[in-house]
C-alpha positions in Angstrom: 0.0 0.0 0.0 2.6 2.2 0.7 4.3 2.2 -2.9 0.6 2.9 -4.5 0.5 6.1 -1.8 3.6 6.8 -3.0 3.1 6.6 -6.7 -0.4 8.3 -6.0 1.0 11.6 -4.2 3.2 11.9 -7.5 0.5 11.8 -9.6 -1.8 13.6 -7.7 1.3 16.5 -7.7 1.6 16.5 -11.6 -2.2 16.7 -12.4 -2.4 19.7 -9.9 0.8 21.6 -11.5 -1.3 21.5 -14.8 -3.8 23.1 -13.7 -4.9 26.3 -16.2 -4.5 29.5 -13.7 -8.0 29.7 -13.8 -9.1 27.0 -12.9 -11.2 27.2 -9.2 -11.7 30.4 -7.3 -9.1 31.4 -4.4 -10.7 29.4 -1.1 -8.7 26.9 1.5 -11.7 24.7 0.9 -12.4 24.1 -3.0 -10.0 26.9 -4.3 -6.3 27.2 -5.0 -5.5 28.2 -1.1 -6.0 24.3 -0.4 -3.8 23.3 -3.3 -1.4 25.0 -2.4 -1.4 23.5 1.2 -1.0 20.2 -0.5 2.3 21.8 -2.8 3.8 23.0 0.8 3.5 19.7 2.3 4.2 17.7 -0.6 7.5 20.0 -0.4 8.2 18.9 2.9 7.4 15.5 1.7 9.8 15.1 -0.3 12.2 17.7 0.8 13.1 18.9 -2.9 14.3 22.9 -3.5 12.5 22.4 -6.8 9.1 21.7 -5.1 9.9 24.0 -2.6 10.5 26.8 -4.8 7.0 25.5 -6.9 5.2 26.1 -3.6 6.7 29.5 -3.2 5.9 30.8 -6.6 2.5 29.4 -6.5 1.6 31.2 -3.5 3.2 34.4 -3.9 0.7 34.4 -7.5 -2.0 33.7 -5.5 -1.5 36.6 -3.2 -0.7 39.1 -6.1 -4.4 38.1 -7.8 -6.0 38.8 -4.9 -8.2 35.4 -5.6 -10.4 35.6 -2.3 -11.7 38.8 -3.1 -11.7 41.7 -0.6 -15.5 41.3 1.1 -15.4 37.9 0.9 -15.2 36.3 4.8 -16.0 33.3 5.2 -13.3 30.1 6.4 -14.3 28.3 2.8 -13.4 30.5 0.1 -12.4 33.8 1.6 -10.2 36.0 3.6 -10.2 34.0 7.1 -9.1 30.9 5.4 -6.2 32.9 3.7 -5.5 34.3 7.2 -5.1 30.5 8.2 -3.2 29.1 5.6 -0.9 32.2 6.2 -0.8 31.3 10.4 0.1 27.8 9.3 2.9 28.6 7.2 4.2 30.5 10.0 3.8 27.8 12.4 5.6 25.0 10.4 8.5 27.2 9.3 7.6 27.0 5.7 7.4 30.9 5.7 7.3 33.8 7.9 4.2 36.3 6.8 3.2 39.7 8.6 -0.6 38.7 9.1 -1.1 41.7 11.0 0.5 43.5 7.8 -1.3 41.4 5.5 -5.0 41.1 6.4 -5.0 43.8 9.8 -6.8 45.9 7.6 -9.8 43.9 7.4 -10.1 43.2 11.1 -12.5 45.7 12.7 -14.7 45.1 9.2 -14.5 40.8 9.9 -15.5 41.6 13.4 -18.3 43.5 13.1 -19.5 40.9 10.7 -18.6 37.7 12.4 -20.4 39.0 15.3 -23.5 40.1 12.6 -23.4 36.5 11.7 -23.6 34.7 14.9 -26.0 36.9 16.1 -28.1 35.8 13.1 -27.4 32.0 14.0 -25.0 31.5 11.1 -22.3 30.5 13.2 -21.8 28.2 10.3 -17.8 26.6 10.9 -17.4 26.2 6.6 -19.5 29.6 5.8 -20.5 31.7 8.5 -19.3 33.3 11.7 -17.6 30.7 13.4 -14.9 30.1 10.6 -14.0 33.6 11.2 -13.6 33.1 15.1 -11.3 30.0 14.6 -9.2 32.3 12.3 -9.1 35.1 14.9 -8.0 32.7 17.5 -4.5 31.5 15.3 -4.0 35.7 15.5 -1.8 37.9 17.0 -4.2 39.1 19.7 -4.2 42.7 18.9 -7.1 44.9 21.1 -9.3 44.9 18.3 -9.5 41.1 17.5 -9.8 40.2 22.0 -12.5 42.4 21.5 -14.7 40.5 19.0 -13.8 37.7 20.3 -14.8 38.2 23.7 -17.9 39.9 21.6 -18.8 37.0 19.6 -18.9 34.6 23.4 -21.1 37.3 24.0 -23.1 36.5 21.0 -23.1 32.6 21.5 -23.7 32.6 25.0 -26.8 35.2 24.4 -28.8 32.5 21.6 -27.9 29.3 23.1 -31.0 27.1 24.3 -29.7 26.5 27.9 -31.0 23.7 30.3 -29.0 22.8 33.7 -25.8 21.5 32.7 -26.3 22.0 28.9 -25.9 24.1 26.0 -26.3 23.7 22.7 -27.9 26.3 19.2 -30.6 25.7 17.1 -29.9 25.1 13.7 -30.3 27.8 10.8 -32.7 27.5 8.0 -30.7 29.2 5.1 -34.0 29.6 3.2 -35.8 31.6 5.8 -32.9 33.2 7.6 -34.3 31.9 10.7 -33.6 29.1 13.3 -35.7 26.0 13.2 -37.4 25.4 16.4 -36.4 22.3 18.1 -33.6 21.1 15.5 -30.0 20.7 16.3 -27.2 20.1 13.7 -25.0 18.0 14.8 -22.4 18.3 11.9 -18.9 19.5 12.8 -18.7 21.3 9.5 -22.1 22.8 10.2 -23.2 22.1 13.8 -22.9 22.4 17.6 -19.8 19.8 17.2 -18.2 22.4 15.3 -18.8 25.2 17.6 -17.5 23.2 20.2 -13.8 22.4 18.3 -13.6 26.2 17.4 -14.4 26.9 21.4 -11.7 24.0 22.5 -9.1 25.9 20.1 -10.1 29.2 21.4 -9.4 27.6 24.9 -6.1 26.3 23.9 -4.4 29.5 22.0 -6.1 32.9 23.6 -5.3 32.3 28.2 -7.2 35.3 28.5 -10.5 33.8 27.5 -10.4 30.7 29.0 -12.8 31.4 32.2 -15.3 32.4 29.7 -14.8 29.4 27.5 -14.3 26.5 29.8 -18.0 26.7 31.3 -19.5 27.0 27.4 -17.1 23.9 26.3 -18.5 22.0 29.2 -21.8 22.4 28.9 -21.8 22.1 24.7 -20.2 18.5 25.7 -23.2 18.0 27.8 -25.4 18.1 25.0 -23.9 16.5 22.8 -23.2 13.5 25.6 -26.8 13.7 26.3 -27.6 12.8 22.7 -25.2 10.0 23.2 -26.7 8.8 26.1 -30.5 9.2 24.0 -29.0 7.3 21.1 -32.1 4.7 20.5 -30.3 2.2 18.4 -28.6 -0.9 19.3 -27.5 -1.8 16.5 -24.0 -1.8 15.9 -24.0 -1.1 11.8 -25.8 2.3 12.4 -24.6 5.5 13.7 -24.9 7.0 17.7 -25.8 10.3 16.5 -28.5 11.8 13.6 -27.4 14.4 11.2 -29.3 16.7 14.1 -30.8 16.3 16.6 -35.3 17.0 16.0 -37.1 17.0 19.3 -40.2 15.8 17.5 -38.9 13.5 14.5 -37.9 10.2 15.3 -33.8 9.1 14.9 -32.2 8.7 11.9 -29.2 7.1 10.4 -26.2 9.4 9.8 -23.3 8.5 7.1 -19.3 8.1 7.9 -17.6 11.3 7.0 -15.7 14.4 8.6 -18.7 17.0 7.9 -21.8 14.7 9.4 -22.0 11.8 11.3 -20.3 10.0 14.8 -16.8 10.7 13.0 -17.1 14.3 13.0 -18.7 14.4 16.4 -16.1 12.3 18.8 -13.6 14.4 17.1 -15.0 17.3 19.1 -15.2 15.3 22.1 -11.8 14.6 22.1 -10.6 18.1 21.9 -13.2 19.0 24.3 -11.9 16.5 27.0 -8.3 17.3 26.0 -9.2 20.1 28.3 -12.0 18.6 30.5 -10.7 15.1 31.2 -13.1 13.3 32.4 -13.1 9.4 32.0 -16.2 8.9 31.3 -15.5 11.1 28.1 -13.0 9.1 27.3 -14.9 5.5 27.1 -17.7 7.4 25.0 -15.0 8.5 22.5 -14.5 4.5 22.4 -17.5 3.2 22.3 -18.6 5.6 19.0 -15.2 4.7 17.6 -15.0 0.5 18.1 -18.9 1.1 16.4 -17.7 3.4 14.0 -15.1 1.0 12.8 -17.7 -2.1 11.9 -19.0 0.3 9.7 -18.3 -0.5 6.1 -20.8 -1.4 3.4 -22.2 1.9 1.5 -25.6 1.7 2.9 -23.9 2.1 6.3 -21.5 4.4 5.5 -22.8 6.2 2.5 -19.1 7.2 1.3 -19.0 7.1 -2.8 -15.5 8.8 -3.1 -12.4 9.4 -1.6 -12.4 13.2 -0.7 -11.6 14.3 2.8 -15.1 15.7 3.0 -17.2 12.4 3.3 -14.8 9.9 1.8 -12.7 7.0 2.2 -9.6 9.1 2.4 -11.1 11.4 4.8 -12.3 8.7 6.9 -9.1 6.5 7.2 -7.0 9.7 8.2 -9.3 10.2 11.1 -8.9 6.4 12.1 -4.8 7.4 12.2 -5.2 10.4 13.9 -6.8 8.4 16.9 -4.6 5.4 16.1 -1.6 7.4 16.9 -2.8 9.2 19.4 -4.4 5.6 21.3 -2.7 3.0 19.4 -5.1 0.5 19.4 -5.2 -2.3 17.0 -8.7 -1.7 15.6 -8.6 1.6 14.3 -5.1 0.7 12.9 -7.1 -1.6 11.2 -10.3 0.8 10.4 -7.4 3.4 9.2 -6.0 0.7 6.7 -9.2 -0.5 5.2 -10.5 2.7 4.6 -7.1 3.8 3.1 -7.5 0.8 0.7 -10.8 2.0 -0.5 -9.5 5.2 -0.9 -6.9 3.6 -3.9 -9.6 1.6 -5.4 -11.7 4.5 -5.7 -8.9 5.6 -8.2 -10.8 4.1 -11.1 -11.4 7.1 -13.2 -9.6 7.0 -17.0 -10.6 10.9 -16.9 -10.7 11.9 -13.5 -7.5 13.8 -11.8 -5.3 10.8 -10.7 -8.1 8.8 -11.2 -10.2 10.1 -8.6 -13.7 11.9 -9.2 -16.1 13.5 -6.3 -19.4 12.3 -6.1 -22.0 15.0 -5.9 -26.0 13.8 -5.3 -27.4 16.4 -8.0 -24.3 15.9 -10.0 -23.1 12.6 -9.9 -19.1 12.2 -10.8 -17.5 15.4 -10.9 -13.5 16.3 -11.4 -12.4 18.3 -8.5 -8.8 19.7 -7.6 -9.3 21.3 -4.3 -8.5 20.3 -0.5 -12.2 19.4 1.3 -13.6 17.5 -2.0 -10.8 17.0 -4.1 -7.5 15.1 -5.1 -5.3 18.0 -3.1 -7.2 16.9 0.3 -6.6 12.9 -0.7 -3.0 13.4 -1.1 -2.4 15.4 1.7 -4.2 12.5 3.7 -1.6 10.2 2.1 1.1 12.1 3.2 0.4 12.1 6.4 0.2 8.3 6.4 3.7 8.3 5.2 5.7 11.0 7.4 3.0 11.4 10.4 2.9 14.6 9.9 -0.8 15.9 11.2 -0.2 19.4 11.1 -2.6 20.3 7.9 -5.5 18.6 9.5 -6.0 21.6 12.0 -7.6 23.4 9.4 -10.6 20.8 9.9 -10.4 20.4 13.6 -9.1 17.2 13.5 -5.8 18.4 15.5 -6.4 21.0 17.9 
């Protein structure tokens, strides 16, 4: 498997170098941000000045076309996820960016509208407020971005359904503009799981908000442990949790993925009890994982593809990222298998490295970028290969 990895990353290199310049907008998510994440690691990878100096040119033409556009915010395909990739670089050495030179300009305006946002309830992780606080939280913590921070808890605290121990936000209809009585998403791309993993790394890279943010981390987990603990299935092919939570629908299956289902969610139960721990967290985590991994035909899991998103790729890299943080056999195992399936899915003559996305109202696409595409499957290959995690922040999988 590892030769096929290796041959894979290669090819999935060579079909992204030759792309046209046009081709996809300027997002981390779907746009040429997240590919060129995959060229820094791939650099790294395989520790060659000539892909080094690829990386460097790539993303120095991003920056002079301006691809994200100047009003637009959001973590997916605008200026916060720039500000991210920029953070990361500085983090693993790759590059040393002025952020607060870069993007400070835009701070009091992405305040003022990522408090507007979760205020509204669109404290959407992928497209509304919330990817903007994760952002804020990797900066320099100037006066002006502690204050919407500490505005946005504000926000948060203020529309949060609250009962005893427990917290949790309804979800938003994007039709209406409204929240839906009684429904909680329990998506980390889109849900209370995901507020909770931007909360945990709030707690974890800004001290000075962490008495404010310990008492909401708690009582999110609450919730979300309650709807554990109301799971109505025993059987051990279906998922713990529903893609939300309805207080007058009946349970339903969710799929295997990063964005919805019991992957996504014990994710943000283990950075929440990275700063709670609490034992009992820890054998939930276990039990959703050891079910998790028995998971595997496609009614079950409902993964088509291989994209990080809600595919096989995505799936085995969050099996590794528990395996090496726990080391157990089974998700060693659960990692491998999924990582497999990720290869067979390779079966495209004209798909990018053989690899197309599945889309319900589209069917097979092509797609190039880092949450759907062949940027985000090689990136989870090379991480199999050199263990190194460090990408995998930008979806809360690391914290």
């Amino acid at each position: 498997m590892n030769e096929k990895m290796y041959q894979k990353i290669h090819k999935i290199a060579d079909e992204l170098k030759s792309l046209p310049t046009t081709t996809s907008g300027g997002g981390l998510l779907s746009g040429k941000i997240g590919i060129a994440l995959f060229f820094v690691h791939y650099a790294k990878y395989t520790n060659l000045q000539k892909d080094e100096d690829f990386a460097f040119e790539f993303i120095q033409s991003l920056l002079a076309h301006n691809y994200c556009g100047k009003h637009q915010l959001t973590y997916s395909g605008g200026i916060s996820g720039l500000g991210w990739f920029l953070e990361h670089l500085n983090a693993i050495g790759f590059a040393d960016v002025d952020t607060e030179e870069t993007l400070g300009d835009f701070d009091s305006y992405m305040g003022a509208k990522m408090c507007e946002e979760i205020a509204s309830y669109n404290f959407d992780f992928l497209h509304g407020g919330l990817g903007v606080f994760f952002y804020f939280t990797y900066r320099k913590q100037s006066i002006t971005i502690q204050q919407s921070l500490i505005s946005a808890l504000t926000f948060l605290e203020e529309i949060a359904i609250k009962n005893k121990n427990k917290i949790s936000w309804l979800a938003l209809n994007y039709r209406t503009k409204l929240p839906m009585p009684g429904e909680h998403n329990l998506g980390l791309a889109h849900g209370v799981p995901g507020i909770l993993s931007v909360l945990c790394c709030a707690f974890n890279k800004v001290p000075s908000l962490r008495g404010k943010l310990k008492s909401l981390i708690s009582r999110a987990t609450n919730f979300i442990l309650w709807c554990f603990e109301s799971s109505p299935s025993d059987d051990v092919y279906t998922s713990y949790f529903p893609y939300a939570y309805k207080e007058t629908e009946p349970f339903t299956n969710s799929r295997l993925g990063w964005c919805y289902g019991d992957l996504g969610v014990v994710l943000s139960l283990r950075s929440a009890n990275l700063i709670l721990n609490e034992p009992q967290i820890d054998l939930v985590i276990q039990k959703i994982l050891q079910r998790s991994a028995k998971r595997k035909s496609l009614d079950e899991t409902k993964i088509f593809d291989a994209g990080l998103c809600h595919g096989s790729a995505g799936v085995a890299h969050i099996y590794n990222s528990f395996y090496q943080q726990l080391r157990l056999p089974y998700l060693k195992e659960a990692a491998d298998y999924w990582y497999l399936i990720s290869l067979e899915n390779a079966n495209f003559i004209n798909g990018p490295a053989g690899y197309k996305s599945y889309q319900a109202d589209k069917g097979f696409i092509n797609s190039y970028g880092f949450l759907e595409g062949i940027a985000g499957v090689g990136l989870a290959y090379i991480s199999y290969l050199n263990n190194d995690f460090s990408w995998d922040k930008s979806l809360l999988i690391s914290v």
